[in-house]
N, C-alpha and C positions, 0 to 999 in steps of 0.2 A: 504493500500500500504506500503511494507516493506522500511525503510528508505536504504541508500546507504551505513549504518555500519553496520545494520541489515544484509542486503546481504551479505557483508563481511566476515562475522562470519558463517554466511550459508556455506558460499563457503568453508572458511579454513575448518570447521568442516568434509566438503566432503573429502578436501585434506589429511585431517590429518586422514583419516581412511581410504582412497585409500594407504597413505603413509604405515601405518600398515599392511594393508594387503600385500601390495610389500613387506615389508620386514618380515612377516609372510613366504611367500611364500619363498624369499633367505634363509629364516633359516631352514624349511623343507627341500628344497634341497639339501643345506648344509650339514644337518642330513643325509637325506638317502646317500648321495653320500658317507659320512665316514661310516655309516653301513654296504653299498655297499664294500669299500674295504676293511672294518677288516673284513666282510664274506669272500671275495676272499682271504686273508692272513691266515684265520687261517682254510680255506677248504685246501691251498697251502700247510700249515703247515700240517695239519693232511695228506695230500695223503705221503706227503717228510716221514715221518715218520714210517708212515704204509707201504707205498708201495718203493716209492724210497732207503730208507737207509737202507730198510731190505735186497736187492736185489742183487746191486753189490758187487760182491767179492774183496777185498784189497789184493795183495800180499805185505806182509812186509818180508824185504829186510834183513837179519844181516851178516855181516863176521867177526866173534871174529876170534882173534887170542892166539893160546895156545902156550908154552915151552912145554908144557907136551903133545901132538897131536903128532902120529908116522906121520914120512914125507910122507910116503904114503898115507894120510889121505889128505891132502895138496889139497883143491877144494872137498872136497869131498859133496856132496846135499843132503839135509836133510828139507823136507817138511812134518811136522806140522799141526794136524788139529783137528778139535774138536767141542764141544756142536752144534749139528748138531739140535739137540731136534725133532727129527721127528714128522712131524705132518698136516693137509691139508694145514698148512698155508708156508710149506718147498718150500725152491728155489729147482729149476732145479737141482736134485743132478747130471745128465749129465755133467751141465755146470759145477758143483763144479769139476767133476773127471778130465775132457778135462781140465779145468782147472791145477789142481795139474800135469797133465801128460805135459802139455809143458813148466814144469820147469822140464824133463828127471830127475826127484829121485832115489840120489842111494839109501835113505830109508824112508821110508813112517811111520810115528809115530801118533797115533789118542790117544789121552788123554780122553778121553771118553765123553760119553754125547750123544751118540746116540737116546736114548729114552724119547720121554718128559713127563713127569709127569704125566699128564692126558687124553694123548694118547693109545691106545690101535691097537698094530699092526695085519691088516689082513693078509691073508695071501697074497693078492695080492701083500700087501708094501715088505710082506717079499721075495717074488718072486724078486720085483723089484728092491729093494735093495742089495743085491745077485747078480743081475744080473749086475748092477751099478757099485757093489765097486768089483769085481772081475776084471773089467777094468783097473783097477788102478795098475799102472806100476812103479816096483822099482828095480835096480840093485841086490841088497842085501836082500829087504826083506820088511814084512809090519809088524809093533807088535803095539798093544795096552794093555790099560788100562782099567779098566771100571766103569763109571762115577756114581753118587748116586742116580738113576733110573735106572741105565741100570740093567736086568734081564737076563734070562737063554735066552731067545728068544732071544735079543742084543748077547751075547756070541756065539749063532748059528750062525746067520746071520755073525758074523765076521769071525768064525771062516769058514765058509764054502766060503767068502771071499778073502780066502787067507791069513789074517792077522793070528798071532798068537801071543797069550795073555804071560804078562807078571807079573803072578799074586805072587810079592814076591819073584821073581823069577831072574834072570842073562842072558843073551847072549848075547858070545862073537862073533863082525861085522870084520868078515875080509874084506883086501880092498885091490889088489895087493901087499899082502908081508902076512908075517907070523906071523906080530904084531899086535894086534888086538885090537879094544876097548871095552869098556863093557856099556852094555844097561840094563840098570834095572828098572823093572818097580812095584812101591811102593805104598801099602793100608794102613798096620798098622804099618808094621815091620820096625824102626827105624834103630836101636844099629847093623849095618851089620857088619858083619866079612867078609870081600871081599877076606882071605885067601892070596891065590897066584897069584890075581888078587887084590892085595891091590894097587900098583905101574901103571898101566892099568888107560888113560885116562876112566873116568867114566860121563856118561849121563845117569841120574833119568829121568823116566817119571813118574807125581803121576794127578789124575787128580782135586784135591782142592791144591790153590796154597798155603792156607795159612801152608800145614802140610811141606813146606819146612824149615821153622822152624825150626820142629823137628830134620828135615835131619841134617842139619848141626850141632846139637847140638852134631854127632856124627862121619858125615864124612864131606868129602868135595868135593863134585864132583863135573868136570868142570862146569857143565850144569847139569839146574835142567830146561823140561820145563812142563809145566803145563798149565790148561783151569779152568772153571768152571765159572773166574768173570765174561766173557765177556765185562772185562775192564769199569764196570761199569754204561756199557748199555743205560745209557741217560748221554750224558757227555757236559757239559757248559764249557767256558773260564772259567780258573785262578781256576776251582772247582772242575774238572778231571769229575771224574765215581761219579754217584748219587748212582745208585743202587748195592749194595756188599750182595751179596748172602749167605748162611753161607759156611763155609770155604773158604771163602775167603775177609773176613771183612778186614783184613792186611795188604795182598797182591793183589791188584785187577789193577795196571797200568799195561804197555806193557811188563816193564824191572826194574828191580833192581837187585845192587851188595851186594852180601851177604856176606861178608869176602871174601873167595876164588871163592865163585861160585856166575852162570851167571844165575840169575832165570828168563825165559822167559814165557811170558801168551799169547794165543793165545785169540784173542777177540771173536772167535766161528764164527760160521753159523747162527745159530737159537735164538730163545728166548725161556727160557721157562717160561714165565709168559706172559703179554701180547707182540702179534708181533709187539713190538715198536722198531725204535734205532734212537736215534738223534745225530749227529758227530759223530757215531762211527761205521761205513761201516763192513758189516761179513766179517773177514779177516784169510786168511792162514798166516804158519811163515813159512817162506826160508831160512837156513843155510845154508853158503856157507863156511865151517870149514877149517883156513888159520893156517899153522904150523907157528909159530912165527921163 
């Protein structure tokens, strides 16, 4: 017969491995429940990433003001657009065009980047595309650039678009009156002689932001704008843009002032590496060009 300390010890012995297992069991719990939410946060994270940040389009907003801007230029709309990177994983280009069309543009500028790297266009895309960007509505006109993938087939496609390429090349935007601005759109050619159009408010389009650079090291046009970093593409607090693409290691935020000129980057549509973007929404640029 066990004494009455003997049972005692029995018993705690029971309790004290009933007690372990209770709190075996809260610590399991415990466990999976936090398992349970870093799975829900970083499936949340991945969809926001992939599917949410890639999707909506940003209109950014600017109204510089120039001395040098003829009065009749005064409100004049200027909508911006670029590294589109074609490819299965592309937005709605509908949405993109409906888009650009109800900010009414009197000029439509594409800094290039239509084709992504290791895409290959059928001809269905190029039906569709054609069909798409021929929608697209501007007072004045549509001119591009073309970006360090884009090929003869991108060239086509723009060109039977309606756009018309400015490759090294000058035109002058008239705009109610007989004063006009000049539009030039830059590859390699630096050192320009702008002649009789030296005096002529001037807007570069190039599509690597960093060869602005070079631009100024020769002229100085109002507006320089330009695409390619898509501003850095996975961008953190206090750290900007992670990823800077080549030609654009330098220049890759929204805006800087470069002595006299205004160098703008549009953050793109596409990716063209993986279809990631974290804080940084596919966005058009909107000029609303104010005479000082």
């Amino acid at each position: 017969m066990l004494s009455r300390t003997e049972k005692n010890k029995k018993t705690r012995k029971k309790i004290n491995k009933l007690e372990k297992r209770e709190k075996r069991k809260k610590f399991l719990i415990k466990f999976f429940k936090i398992i349970f939410v870093l799975a829900i946060l970083i499936i949340g994270f991945l969809t926001y990433i992939r599917y949410i940040a890639t999707n909506n389009i940003t209109v950014r907003e600017y109204s510089p003001d120039f001395s040098t801007l003829p009065e009749s230029f005064h409100g004049f709309k200027i909508v911006q657009f670029g590294d589109v990177y074609y490819n299965k994983y592309t937005i709605n280009i509908d949405k993109l065009i409906f888009q650009i069309n109800e900010l009414k543009p009197d000029l439509i500028v594409f800094t290039g980047g239509l084709k992504h790297k290791n895409y290959t266009f059928t001809k269905d895309d190029i039906d569709s595309l054609i069909k798409s960007l021929t929608k697209l509505d501007s007072t004045v006109g549509k001119y591009y650039v073309v970006g360090s993938y884009d090929d003869e087939t991108v060239v086509d496609i723009l060109n039977k678009s309606g756009f018309k390429i400015l490759d090294e090349e000058d035109e002058l935007i008239y705009f109610n009156s007989n004063t006009p601005i000049l539009l030039r759109g830059i590859r390699e050619k630096y050192d320009i002689d702008y002649k009789d159009n030296k005096e002529l408010f001037k807007i570069n389009i190039v599509h690597e932001s960093d060869k602005a650079k070079e631009i100024i090291k020769y002229n100085s046009p109002e507006i320089i704008m330009s695409g390619n970093s898509l501003n850095g593409q996975i961008r953190l607090p206090y750290m900007g843009g992670l990823i800077k693409p080549d030609g654009s290691k330098n220049y890759y935020e929204e805006y800087y002032k470069l002595e006299d000129t205004n160098l703008y980057i549009t953050g793109g549509i596409g990716t063209n590496n993986y279809p990631i973007r974290l804080f940084n929404h596919p966005s058009i640029n909107f000029y609303r060009l104010r005479k000082k």
